[in-house]
Structure formats: C-alpha cells, structure tokens
C-alpha positions in Angstrom: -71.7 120.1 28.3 -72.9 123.5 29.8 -76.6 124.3 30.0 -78.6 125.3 27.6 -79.1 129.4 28.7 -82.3 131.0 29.5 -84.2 132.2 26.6 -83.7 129.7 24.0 -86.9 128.5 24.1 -88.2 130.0 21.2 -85.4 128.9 19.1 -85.3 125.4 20.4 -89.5 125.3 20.0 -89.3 125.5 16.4 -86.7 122.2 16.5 -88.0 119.0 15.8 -86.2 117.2 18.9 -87.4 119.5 21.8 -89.4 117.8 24.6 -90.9 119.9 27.1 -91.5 117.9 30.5 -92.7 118.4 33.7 -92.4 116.9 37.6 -95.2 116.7 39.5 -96.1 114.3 42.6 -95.8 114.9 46.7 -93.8 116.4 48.5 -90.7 115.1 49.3 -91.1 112.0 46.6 -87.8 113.5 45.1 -88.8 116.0 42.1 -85.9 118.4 42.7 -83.3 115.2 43.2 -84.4 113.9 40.1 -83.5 116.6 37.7 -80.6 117.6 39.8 -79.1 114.1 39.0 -80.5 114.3 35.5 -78.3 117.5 34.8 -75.7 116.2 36.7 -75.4 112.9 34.9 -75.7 114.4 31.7 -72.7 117.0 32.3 -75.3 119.7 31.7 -74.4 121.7 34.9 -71.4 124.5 35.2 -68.3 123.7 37.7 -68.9 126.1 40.1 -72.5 125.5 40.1 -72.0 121.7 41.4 -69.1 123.8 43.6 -71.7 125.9 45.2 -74.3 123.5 45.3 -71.6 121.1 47.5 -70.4 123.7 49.7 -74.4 124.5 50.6 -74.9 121.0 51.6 -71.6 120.3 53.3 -72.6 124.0 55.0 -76.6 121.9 56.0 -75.0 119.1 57.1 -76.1 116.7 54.7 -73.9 113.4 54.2 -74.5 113.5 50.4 -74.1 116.1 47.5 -77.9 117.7 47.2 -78.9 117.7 43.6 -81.8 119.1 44.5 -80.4 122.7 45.4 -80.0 122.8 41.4 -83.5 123.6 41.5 -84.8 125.0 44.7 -83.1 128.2 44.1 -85.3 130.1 47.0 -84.3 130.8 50.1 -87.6 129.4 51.7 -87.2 126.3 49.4 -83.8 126.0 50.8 -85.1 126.3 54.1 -88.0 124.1 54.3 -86.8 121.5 51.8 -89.9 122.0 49.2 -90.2 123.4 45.8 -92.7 126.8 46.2 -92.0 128.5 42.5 -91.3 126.6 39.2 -88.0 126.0 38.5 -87.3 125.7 34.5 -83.9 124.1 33.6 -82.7 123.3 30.1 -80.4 120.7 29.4 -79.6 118.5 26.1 -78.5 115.2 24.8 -77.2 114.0 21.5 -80.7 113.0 20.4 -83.2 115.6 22.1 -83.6 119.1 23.5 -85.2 119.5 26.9 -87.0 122.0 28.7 -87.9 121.0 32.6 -90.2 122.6 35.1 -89.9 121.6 38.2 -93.3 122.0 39.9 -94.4 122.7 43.7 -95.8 119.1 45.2 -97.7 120.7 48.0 -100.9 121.5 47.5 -101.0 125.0 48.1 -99.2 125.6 45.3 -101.7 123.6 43.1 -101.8 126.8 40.8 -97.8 126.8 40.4 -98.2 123.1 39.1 -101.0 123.9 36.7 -98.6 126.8 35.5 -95.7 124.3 35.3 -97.2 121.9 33.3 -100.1 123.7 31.2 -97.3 123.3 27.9 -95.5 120.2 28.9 -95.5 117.2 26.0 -95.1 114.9 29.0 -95.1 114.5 33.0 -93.3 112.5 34.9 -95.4 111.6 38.2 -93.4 111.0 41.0 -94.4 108.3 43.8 -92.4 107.4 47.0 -92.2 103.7 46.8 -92.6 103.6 50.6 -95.7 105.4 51.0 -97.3 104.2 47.3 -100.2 106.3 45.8 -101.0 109.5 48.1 -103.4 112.2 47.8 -101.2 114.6 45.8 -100.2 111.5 43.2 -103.9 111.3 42.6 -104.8 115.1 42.3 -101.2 115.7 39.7 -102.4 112.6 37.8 -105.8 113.7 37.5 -104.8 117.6 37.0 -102.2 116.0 33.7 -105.1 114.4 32.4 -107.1 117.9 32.4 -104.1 119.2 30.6 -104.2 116.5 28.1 -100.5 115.9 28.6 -99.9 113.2 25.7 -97.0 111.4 27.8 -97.2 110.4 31.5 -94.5 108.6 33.3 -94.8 107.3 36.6 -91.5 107.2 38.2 -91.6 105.1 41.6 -88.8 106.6 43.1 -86.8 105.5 47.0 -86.7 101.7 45.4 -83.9 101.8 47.5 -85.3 102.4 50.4 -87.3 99.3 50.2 -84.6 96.9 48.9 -85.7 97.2 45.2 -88.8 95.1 46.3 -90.4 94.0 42.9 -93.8 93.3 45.0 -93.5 96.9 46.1 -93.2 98.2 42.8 -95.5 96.1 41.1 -98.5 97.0 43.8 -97.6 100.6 43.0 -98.3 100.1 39.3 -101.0 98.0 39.5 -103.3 100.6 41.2 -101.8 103.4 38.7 -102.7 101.5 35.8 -106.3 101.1 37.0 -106.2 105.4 37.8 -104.8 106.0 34.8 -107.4 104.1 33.0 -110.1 106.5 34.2 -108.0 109.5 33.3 -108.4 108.6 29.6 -104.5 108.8 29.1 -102.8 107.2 26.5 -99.0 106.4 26.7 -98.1 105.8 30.6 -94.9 104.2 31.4 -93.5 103.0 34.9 -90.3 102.9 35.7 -88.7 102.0 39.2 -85.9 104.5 40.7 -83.3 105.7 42.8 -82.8 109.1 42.1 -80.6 110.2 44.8 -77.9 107.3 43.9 -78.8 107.6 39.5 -80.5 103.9 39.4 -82.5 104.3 36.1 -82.6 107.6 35.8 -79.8 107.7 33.1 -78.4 104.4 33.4 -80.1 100.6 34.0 -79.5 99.7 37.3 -78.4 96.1 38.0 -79.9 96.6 41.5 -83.3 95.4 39.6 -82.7 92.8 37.1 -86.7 92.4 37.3 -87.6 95.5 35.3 -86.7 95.0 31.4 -87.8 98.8 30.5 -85.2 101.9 29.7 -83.7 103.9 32.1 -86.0 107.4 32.4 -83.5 109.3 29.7 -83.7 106.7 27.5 -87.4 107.1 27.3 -87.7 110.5 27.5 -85.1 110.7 24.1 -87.5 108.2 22.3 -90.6 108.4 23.3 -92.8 110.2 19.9 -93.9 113.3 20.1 -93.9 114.5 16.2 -98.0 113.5 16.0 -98.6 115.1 19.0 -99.3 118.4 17.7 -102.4 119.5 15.5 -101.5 119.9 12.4 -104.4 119.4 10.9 -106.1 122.3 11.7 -104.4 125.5 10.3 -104.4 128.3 13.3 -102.5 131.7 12.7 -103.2 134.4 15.2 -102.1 137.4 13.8 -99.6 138.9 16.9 -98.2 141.8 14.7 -98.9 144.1 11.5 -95.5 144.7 10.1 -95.1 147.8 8.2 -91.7 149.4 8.2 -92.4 152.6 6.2 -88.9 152.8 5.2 -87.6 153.6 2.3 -87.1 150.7 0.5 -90.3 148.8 1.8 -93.2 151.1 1.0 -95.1 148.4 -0.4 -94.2 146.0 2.9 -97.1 144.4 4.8 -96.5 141.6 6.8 -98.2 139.5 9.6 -96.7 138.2 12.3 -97.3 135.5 14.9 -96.8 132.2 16.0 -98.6 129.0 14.2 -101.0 127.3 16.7 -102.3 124.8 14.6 -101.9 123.2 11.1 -99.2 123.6 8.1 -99.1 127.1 5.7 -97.9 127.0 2.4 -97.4 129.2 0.1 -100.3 129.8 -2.4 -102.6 128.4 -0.1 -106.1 129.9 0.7 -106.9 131.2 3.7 -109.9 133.1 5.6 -109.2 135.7 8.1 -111.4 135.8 11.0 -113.4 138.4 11.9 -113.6 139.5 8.8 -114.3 136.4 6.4 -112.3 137.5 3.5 -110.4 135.2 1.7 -107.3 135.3 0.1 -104.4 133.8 -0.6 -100.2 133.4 1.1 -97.7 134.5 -1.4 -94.8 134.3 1.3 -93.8 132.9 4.6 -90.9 134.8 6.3 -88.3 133.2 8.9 -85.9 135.1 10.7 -83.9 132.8 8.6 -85.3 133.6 5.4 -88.4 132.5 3.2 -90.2 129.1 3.7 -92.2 127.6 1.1 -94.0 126.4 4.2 -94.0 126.3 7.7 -95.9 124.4 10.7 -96.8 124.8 14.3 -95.2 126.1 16.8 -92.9 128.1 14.7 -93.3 132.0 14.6 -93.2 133.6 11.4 -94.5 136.9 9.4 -96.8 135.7 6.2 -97.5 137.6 2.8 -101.4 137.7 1.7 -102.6 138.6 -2.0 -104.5 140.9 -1.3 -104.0 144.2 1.7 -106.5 142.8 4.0 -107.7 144.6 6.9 -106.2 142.4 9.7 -105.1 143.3 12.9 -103.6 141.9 16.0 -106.0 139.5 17.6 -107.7 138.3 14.2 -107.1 134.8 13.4 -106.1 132.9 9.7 -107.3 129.7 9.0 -108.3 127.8 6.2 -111.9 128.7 4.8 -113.1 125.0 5.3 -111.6 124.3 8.6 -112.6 127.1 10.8 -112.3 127.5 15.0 -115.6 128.1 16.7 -116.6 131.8 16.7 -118.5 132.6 19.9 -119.1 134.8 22.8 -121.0 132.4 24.9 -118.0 130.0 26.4 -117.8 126.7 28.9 -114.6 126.0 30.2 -112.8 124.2 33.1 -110.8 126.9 35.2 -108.0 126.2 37.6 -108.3 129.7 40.2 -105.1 131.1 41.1 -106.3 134.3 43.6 -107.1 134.5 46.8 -110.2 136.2 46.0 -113.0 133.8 45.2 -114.3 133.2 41.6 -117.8 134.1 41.5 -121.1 134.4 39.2 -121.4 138.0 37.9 -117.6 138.5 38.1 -115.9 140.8 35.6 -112.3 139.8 34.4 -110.3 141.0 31.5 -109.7 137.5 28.7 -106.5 136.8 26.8 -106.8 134.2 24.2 -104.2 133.7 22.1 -103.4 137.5 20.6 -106.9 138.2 21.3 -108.5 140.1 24.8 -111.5 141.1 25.3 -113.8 141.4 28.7 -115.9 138.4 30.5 -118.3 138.5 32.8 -118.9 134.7 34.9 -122.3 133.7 34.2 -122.5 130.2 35.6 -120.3 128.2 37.7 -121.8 124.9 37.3 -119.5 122.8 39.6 -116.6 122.1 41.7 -114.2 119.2 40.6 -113.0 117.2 43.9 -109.2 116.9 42.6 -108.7 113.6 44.6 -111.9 111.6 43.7 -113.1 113.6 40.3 -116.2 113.7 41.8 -118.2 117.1 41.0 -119.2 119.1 43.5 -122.6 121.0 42.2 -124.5 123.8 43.9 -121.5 125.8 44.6 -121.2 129.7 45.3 -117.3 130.0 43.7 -114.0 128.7 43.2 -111.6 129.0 45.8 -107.8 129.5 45.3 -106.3 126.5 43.6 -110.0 124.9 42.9 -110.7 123.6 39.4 -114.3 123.6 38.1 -116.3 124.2 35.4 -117.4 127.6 34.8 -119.4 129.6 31.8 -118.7 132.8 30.1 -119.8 135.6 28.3 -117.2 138.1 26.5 -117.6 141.6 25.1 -116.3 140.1 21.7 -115.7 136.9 19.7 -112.9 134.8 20.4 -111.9 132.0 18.0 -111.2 128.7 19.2 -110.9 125.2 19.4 -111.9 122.6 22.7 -108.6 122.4 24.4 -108.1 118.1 23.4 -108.3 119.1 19.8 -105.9 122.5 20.2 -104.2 123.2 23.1 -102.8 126.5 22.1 -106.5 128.3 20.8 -108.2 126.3 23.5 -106.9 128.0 26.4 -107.5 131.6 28.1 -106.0 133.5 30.9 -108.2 135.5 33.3 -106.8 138.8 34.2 -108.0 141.1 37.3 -108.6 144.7 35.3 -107.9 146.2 39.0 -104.1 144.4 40.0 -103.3 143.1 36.5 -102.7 140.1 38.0 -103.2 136.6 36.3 -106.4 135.0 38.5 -107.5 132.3 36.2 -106.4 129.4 33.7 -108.8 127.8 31.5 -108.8 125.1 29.4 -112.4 125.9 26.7 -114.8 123.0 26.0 -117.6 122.7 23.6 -118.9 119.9 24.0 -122.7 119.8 26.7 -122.3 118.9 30.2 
C-alpha cells in the first residue's frame, strides 16, 4: 500500500473515517520509531524509501533498521536524534484514514507541538517505561487538555527494556490516571509497547499476556470520533464571493467557505453576521455536485434567496444560535516569537476568514506548564509561554469558547512588521 500523497487532506477531511492524530511526549521516548513502524507495518511506505532509510542507518552504525528516519527528515534531526519541525505523514487502513504529526519533544520547541496538535482528534502521549512520568509528559498532557483533544492515549513505550514488568506499567498508569483526572479529559487509554520491535503497536504481543486491551491501531481504527464535532451549532464563514461574470452565469452568486460548525440544508434560514439579515439557502454546491445538505468540516459554495451583501470574513449562522459578537476578547495564548508578548502590543488577528487589528490590554497570568499553577503579576509571555491574555480588536469577530467550537474559537497573532505567525489562541468567555 503506498502512502497517501501530500495534499489530500482536504479531500480526506470531508470523509467520515479520517482521524487526525498527534505524538507528543519527551525526548527520546520513541515518537519518530512509533510511526516509522506504524507505516512500516502497515505497508504504507514506498521501496526505496525503506531502501534509503536502511542504507542511512547501516551508513550510522545502527544494528537495527531506524524507523524513525521516516520522519526526521532534517539534517539536524538526523544529527542529533530529535524531532525539531513537524513531520505530517499520511497513511491508511481498510477501516480509517490517517493524518500524523509528529511533534518536537523538547521543550524548546513547545510552539512546534502546539502547532502539531492544535487540529488533532486525538494524541498519543508517549512515556519511557524506564524513566515513568517526566516533565515533558506532564507539560504535552496538560498542553492536549488546553487543546481539548477529545482522545488521549498514553502509550508506555521501551516495555522491553524493563522485561514487560506489569508493576512497571501499572505504576506508570496509576499516576496518569490521577493527572489525567485534573486535566478534565475524557477518553484516555493506556497501552504498553515496544515500538522499536512492533509489540502492540499493530499486533498483540504475547510478550504481555497481562494487558487484555488492543494493540494501538486497533484503537486508533475504532475509537469514535463522529460526535466529536459540533454540529449543533451552524458556523459558515464566508472565505469567497463567487461571481464568474461569464456568459452563461450572469445571474451567479455563490459563497464559498469551509463549514466550522453545525449541518446546512437547503431551505434553511440563516442570519449573516455583520449584517443581521436573514434569508434563506436555496443550494449547497460540492465540487461534486449539489447537496441537499452538508456538515462540518466540508468546504462548499451556498445559494441564498436573496443578493445579500456578504463578504469574505462575514459569518452565516442560524438566527437563533448565534457566535458571540465582540471586540473585547479573553483568551489563552501559546507565544511563538522570540520577542516578548506584552500589554499595549499591536498585532494583526486572523479568525477564521476574518482579520482585523488587536492591541494586548491585559495579560493576566502565566500558566506554569508542569504544575498548572498560574503565575500572576507578570510583565509578558515569553517564547513558548502559555497564559491568559485580553484583547481588544479594531472590529468584531464572531465566535465561540474554543471547548464548544474549536474552529471559530481560535485566532492567530500575526507581526504587521515580519508577517510572521507570533501567537496561537485558543478564546474563552467564560470570567476568570
């Protein structure tokens, strides 16, 4: 089976049997490994890829085939044995699509993981079954639970290394279970693994007749993810006015954009935001021809009634379900520059198809990554600091608080100066 090639994510989003996932833990618990022998037990890697990949670690001196060049395509990664960037892969089974990203474990690149994971439907926490729960395990646990990543396995890898110890495993999970139980996270699974030799990543090993759980693919293939999107609220930002002023379409106005939230049908009401006005959908447009409705995440182009005045950045919803319309915004922010976040700082705000300007009014406090203690009183946010922070923007935005809506309840910061992404933020309405 060859792998899936880069750029199919949009088609494979609007499948029902994609799961996105990501790998997160320490460094050197085995992130790469495990996804190198994920696509290499599934047949989802190319001949001379595993060629190349065999002649690089004969060429290292390693006394094994190293799954985990598959991933660490950098030269420095290469060199030092770490992931830096992340590494997306996309590989497929019978029963489910898959998307990976394969995120940095050191903290440095705190802001890489946040990146990696920020769209994931679940994580799979890493732990080296020698050293148990380290700093790092605690800050990507706590950081998945800020995403509200519905699906969190803990995959306590190196059982080998310890003789498949059931204590061993068993301590590990024990203290997870209490962590995860502050985190407020809802599914967690643990599985014990080998993933340099394949125990229980896509087969049961019989090296530990203890555990009676799947092997991680078998999880990841069935574990639900259809109620994990809001589709309750209906969410259309408008990304495109289509008007082809052609010949045969004088009449022809479409809008285009991707369905955060919620299910359209035709001859539905709707509200578009700014605006107010209500009217109605009289058709939904696939690349693939017309829907008589359509849901979130797909990207479509929708008919209205009536020749609204809607632009790029507007937002359709229904007119008894609307986002929060504001200026005034709280919201937890993961920093990304090397220059400091600061009070009175201007920055550029995408949400969604909408940017306007910000300016920081408040930062109200520092969260301690490790402990999830919050540090008040502070000047700024450092490079890969999350805290809480308040806003005010030039314009209205509409959204939701990121549990409810992940898609309208997050915002990039942008540096006006470099263009350069500086800030991720995840909105929040409720007080502090």
């Amino acid at each position: 089976m060859s792998s899936v090639p880069h750029g199919a994510g949009t088609a494979m989003e609007e499948g029902a049997e994609l799961l996105r996932f990501s790998t997160c833990g320490s460094v050197d618990d085995g992130k790469s490994t495990l996804i190198g022998r994920l696509l290499f037990d599934t047949k989802s890697i190319f001949e001379d890829q595993l060629a190349h990949v065999e002649d690089v670690s004969r060429r290292r001196g390693d006394e094994y085939t190293n799954l985990a060049l598959l991933t660490d395509g950098l030269r420095a990664e290469r060199e030092q044995g770490i992931t830096i960037d992340v590494a997306y892969r996309y590989f497929a089974t019978p029963r489910r699509k898959f998307i990976i990203a394969d995120t940095p474990g050191h903290i440095q690149y705190t802001r890489n993981m946040v990146t990696g994971a920020s769209t994931a439907n679940l994580a799979i926490v890493l732990v080296d079954a020698r050293h148990g729960v380290v700093e790092q395990t605690r800050r990507h646990s706590l950081i998945t639970s800020l995403l509200r990543i519905p699906h969190i396995v803990f995959a306590i890898n190196k059982m080998d290394l310890v003789d498949w110890d059931e204590n061993v495993f068993r301590t590990i999970e024990s203290e997870l279970r209490g962590f995860a139980a502050r985190m407020d996270v809802q599914d967690v699974a643990f599985i014990p693994m080998s993933a340099l030799n394949g125990d229980n990543v896509v087969d049961r090993s019989e090296k530990a007749p203890w555990y009676k759980g799947p092997p991680l693919l078998h999880h990841l293939e069935n574990v639900h993810i259809a109620s994990d999107r809001n589709l309750i609220d209906v969410r259309f930002p408008v990304q495109w006015v289509v008007r082809p002023q052609s010949a045969g379409h004088h009449d022809y106005r479409g809008y285009a954009g991707q369905i955060a939230g919620g299910v359209l049908k035709v001859g539905d009401e709707v509200t578009v935001l700014p605006s107010g006005v209500k009217t109605r959908i009289t058709r939904i447009e696939t690349f693939d021809g017309p829907l008589e409705e359509a849901f979130a995440p797909m990207s479509v182009t929708i008919h209205l009634e009536d020749k609204v005045d809607a632009s790029r950045g507007d937002m359709i919803c229904r007119p008894a379900n609307q986002p929060v319309v504001g200026q005034d915004l709280d919201a937890m922010v993961c920093w990304m520059a090397d220059a400091p976040l600061a009070a009175k700082n201007r920055y550029a705000l995408k949400h969604t198809t909408r940017n306007v300007r910000a300016v920081v009014t408040d930062v109200a406090y520092r969260l301690d990554v490790n402990t999830g203690h919050r540090e008040q009183g502070v000047a700024g946010l450092g490079r890969n600091d999350l805290g809480r922070i308040s806003l005010k923007t030039t314009g209205p935005i509409f959204y939701d608080e990121y549990r409810r809506n992940r898609a309208t309840g997050s915002f990039l910061l942008i540096d006006e100066t470099t263009n350069s992404t500086v800030g991720a933020g995840m909105l929040l309405t409720a007080p502090r």
